[in-house]
C-alpha positions in Angstrom: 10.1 -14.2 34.1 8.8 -17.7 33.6 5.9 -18.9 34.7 7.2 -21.7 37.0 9.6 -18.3 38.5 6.2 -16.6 39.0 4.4 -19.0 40.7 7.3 -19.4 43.2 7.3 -15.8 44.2 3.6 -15.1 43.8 3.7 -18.6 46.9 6.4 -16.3 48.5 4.5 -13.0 48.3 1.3 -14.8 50.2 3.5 -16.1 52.9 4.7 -12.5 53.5 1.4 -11.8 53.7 -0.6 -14.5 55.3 -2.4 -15.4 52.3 -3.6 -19.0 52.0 -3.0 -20.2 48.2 -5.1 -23.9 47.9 -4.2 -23.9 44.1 -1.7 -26.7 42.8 0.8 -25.0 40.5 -1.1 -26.4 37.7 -3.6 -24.3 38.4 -2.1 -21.6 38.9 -0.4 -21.8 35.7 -3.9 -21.9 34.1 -4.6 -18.9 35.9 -2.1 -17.2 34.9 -2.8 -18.2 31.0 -6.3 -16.9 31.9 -4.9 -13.7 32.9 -2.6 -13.6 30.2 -5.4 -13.7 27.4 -7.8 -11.5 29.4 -9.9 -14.0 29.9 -10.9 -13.0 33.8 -10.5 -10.2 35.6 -7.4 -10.1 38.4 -8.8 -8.9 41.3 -8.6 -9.3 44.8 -5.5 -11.3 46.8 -4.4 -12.0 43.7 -3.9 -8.7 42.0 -2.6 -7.5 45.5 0.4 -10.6 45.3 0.6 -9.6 41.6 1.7 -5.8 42.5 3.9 -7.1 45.4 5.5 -9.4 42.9 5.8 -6.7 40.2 6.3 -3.8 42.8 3.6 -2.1 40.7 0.5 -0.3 41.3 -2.7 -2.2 39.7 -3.5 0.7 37.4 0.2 -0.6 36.4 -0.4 -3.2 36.0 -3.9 -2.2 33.8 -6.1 -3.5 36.9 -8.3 -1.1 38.3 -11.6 -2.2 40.2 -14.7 -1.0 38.4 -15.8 1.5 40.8 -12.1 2.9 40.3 -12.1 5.5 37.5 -8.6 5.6 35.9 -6.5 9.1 36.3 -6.3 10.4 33.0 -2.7 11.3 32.9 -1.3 8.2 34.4 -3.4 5.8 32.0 -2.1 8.2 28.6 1.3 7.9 30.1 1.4 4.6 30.4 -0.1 4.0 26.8 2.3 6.2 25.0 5.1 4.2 27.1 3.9 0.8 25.6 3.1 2.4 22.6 6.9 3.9 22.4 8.3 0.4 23.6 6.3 -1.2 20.9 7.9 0.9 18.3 11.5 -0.5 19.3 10.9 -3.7 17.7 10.8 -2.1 14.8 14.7 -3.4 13.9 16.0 -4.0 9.8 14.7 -7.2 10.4 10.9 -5.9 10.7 11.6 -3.8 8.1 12.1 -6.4 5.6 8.9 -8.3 6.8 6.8 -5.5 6.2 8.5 -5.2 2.6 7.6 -8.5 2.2 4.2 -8.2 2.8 3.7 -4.9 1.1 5.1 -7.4 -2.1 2.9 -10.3 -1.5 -0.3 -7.9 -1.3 1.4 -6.5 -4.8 1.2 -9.8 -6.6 -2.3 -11.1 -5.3 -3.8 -7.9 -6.2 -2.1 -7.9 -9.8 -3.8 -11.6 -10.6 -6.8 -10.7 -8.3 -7.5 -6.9 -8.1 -8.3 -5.0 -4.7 -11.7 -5.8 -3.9 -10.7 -7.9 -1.2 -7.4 -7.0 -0.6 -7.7 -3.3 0.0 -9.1 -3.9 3.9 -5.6 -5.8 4.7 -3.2 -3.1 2.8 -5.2 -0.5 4.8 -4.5 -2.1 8.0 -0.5 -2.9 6.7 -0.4 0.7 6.5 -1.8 1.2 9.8 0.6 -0.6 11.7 3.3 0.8 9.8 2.3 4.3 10.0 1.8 3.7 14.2 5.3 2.6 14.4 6.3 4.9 12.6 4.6 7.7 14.5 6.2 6.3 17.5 9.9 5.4 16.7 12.4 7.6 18.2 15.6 6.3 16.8 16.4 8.3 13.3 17.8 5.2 12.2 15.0 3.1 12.1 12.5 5.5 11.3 13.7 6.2 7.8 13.9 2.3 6.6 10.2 2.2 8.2 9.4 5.4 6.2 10.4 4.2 2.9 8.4 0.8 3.9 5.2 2.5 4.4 6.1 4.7 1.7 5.5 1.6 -0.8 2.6 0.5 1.4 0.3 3.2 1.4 1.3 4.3 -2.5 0.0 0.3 -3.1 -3.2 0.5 -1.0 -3.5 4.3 -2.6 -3.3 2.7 -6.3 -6.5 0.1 -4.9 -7.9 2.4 -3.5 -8.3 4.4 -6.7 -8.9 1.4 -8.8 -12.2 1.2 -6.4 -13.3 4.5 -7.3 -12.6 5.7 -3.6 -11.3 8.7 -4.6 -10.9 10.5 -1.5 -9.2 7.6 0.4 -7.0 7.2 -2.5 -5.8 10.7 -2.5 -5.6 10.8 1.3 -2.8 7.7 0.9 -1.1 9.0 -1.4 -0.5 12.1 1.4 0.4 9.1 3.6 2.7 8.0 0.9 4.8 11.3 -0.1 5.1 12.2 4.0 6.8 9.0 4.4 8.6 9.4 1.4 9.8 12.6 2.9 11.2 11.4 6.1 12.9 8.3 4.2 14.5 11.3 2.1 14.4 9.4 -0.8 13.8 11.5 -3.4 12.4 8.3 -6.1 9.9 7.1 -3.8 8.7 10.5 -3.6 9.1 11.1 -7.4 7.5 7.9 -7.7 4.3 8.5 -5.2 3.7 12.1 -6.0 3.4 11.3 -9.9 1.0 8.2 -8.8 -1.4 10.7 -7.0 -2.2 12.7 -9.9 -3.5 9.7 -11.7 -6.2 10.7 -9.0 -6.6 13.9 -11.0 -6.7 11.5 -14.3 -10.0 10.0 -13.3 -11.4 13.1 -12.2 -11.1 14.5 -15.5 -8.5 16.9 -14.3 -6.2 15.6 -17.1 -3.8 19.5 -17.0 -3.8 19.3 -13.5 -2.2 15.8 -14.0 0.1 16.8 -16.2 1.5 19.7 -14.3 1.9 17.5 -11.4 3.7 14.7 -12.7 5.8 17.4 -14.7 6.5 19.1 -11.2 7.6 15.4 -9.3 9.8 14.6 -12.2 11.6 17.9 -12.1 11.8 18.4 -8.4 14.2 15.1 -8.1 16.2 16.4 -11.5 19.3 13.6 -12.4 19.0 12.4 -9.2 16.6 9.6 -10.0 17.7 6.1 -11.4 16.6 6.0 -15.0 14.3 3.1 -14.5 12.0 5.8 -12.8 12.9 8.6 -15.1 11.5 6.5 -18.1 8.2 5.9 -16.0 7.7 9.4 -15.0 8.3 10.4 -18.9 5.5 7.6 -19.4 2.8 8.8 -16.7 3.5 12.5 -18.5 2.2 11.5 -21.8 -0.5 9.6 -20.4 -1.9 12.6 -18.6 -1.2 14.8 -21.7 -3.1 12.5 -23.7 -5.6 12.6 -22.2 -5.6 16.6 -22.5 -6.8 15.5 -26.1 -5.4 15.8 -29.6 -3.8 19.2 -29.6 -1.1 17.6 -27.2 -0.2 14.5 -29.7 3.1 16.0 -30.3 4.2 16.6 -26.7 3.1 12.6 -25.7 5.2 11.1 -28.9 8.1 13.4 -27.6 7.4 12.4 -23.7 7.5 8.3 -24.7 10.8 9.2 -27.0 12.2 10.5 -23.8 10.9 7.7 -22.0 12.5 5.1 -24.4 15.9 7.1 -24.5 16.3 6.3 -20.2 15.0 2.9 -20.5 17.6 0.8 -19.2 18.2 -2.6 -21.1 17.4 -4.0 -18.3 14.3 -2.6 -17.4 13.2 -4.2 -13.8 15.3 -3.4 -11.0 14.5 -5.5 -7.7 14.8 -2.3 -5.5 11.9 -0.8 -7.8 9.4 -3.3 -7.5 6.1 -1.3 -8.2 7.6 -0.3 -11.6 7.0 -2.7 -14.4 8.3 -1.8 -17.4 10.0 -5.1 -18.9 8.2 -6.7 -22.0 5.7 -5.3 -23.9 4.5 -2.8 -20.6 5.9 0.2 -22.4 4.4 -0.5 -25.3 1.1 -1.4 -23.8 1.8 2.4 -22.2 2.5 3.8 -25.5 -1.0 2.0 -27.8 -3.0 3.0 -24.6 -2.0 6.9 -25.3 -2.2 6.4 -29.0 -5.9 5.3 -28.9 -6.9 7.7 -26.5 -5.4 9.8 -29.2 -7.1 8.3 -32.4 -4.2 7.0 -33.9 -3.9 3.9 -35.8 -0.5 2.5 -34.7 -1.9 2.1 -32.0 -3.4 -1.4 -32.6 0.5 -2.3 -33.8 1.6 -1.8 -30.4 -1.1 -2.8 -28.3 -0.7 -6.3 -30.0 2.7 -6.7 -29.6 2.5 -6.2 -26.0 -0.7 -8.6 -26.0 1.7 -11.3 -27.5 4.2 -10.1 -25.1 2.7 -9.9 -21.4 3.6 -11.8 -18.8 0.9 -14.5 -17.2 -0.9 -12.7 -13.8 -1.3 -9.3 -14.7 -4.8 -9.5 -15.1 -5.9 -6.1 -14.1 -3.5 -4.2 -17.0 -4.8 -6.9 -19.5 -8.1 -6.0 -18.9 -6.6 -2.7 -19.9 -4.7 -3.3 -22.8 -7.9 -5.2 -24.6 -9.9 -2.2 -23.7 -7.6 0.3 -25.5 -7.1 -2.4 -28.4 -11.1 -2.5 -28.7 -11.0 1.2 -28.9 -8.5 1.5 -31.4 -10.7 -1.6 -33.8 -13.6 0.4 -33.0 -12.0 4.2 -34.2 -11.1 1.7 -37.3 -14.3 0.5 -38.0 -13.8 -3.3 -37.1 -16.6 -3.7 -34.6 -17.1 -7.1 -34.6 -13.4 -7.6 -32.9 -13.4 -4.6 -31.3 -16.8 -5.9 -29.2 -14.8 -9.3 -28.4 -11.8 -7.5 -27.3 -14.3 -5.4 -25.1 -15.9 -8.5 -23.7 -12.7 -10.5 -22.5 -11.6 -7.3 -20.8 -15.1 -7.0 -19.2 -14.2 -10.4 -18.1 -11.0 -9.8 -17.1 -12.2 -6.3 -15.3 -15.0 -8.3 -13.2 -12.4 -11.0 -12.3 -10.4 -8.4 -10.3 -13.0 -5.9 -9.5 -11.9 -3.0 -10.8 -14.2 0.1 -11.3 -12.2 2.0 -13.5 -12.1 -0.5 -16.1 -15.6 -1.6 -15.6 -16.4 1.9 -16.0 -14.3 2.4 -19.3 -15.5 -1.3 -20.8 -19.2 -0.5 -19.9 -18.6 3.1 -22.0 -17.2 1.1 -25.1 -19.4 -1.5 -25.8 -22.4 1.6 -24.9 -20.9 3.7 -27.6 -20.3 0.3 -30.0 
């Protein structure tokens, strides 16, 4: 009710029971703000014109007197109720907020990397996963799922870039259950191939592999080709990282990868996949120097020339590889610039992993 309609009958209740109320209503109405914010406690005649007003019992109402221990049953009740009511808000409309956010967290951290964005994507996924947890209609559940599937996969993927390996494993869980419950089978493709780059900076690189293999394969034809080219990508990363005796198997995994690739290659219901511009070929020169090969530096350039503006974390990436690939070559002197403007680049976003890879270089150069 409104406030005006409570004072009126809280005045009402205290006539019924010969209470004497010497506040003007616009006091009461800061009272009742008070109240509101938890700012003071409500005790006493007014707590007691409170219950008669709300025909409610004060641990109800959440007002119990400090010598009053609350029943245990009663108080979880009445926390899972709220808890359950909260939950149906959770309408399309929601849904497409929290999408929304999950994409504005997506570009900051792409120009500024996860170092401080990581403590607001874990508690996106929080609040997601809590509605989630609580929702009862099957119909919102699953657009809530697949929200928090893209949530948790994102603050995984930080996660991981931090070197917090355990917390980004334990997301990506987070990730594939909602994926599960959405029943969409390319956010779960997507997610479960994502995780093993987990495995990838372990130095796990067949363990990758076979998990990357196994998401592809699990969702077959079913997946829109957009994905299918980026799972055939992840694959030959994690291969070549298995070392030279797989160079074969990557070449044939990116042929399969650029085979799928749409001519189109963004979709705007896939937006954590970038493959547009030169981002397949930075994919491609990144497993080619891990690999020793000298095309590599052919396509790392072109997708230098190529990227777009704001994806400062995979340039710092793509000059790293490019560095390696001068180096293998014997051109040092570029190489070691290419390796500085990454360790630039690296520091401006604050990732580990390419700190970590940079610092190796330029030790080794």
């Amino acid at each position: 009710m409104k406030k005006s309609q409570l004072i009126y009958h809280l005045r009402q209740a205290a006539k019924r029971r010969g209470i004497a109320l010497g506040s003007s209503d616009e006091s009461l109405d800061r009272m009742i703000r008070e109240w509101e914010y938890d700012r003071r406690p409500l005790a006493g005649d007014y707590l007691q014109l409170f219950c008669d007003v709300y025909q409610a019992t004060p641990a109800e109402l959440g007002c119990l007197p400090d010598d009053e221990p609350p029943e245990v049953e009663l108080d979880e009740a009445l926390a899972l109720k709220r808890e359950l009511f909260a939950a149906t808000s959770a309408d399309l409309g929601l849904v497409t907020i929290f999408e929304s956010v999950t994409e504005n967290i997506r570009q900051m951290d792409r120009r500024l990397g996860a170092q401080k964005l990581l403590p607001q994507s874990r508690a996106h996924v929080e609040q997601m996963e809590n509605l989630l947890r609580h929702g009862v209609s099957p119909g919102t559940r699953r657009p809530i799922a697949a929200a928090l599937t893209e949530a948790a996969a994102l603050a995984g993927w930080q996660a991981l870039d931090l070197g917090h390996y355990r917390e980004a494993w334990q997301l990506h869980e987070v990730a594939k259950s909602a994926a599960r419950e959405s029943e969409n089978s390319t956010l779960l493709a997507h997610v479960t191939a994502q995780q093993a780059y987990v495995l990838l900076d372990l130095d796990q690189p067949a363990e990758a592999a076979e998990l990357m293999h196994h998401a592809h394969a699990s969702a077959g034809l079913r997946l829109h080709p957009l994905v299918r080219a980026w799972l055939h990508a992840a694959e030959a990363e994690a291969l070549a990282a298995g070392g030279s005796q797989n160079t074969t198997a990557t070449l044939r995994a990116f042929e399969a990868a650029e085979a799928v690739l749409p001519s189109d290659p963004s979709d705007p219901e896939l937006p954590f996949l970038f493959l547009a511009g030169g981002h397949l070929a930075r994919w491609r020169g990144n497993c080619l120097a891990r690999l020793g090969l000298e095309e590599a530096i052919a396509d790392l350039t072109r997708a230098l020339e190529t990227m777009d503006e704001g994806f400062n974390r995979a340039e710092a990436g793509l000059r790293c590889d490019l560095a390696m690939a001068l180096a293998m070559r014997g051109e040092t002197d570029q190489a070691r610039t290419e390796a500085e403007r990454a360790q630039q680049l690296a520091a401006l976003t604050g990732s580990a992993r390419q700190r970590r890879r940079i610092a190796n270089l330029l030790l080794t150069g």
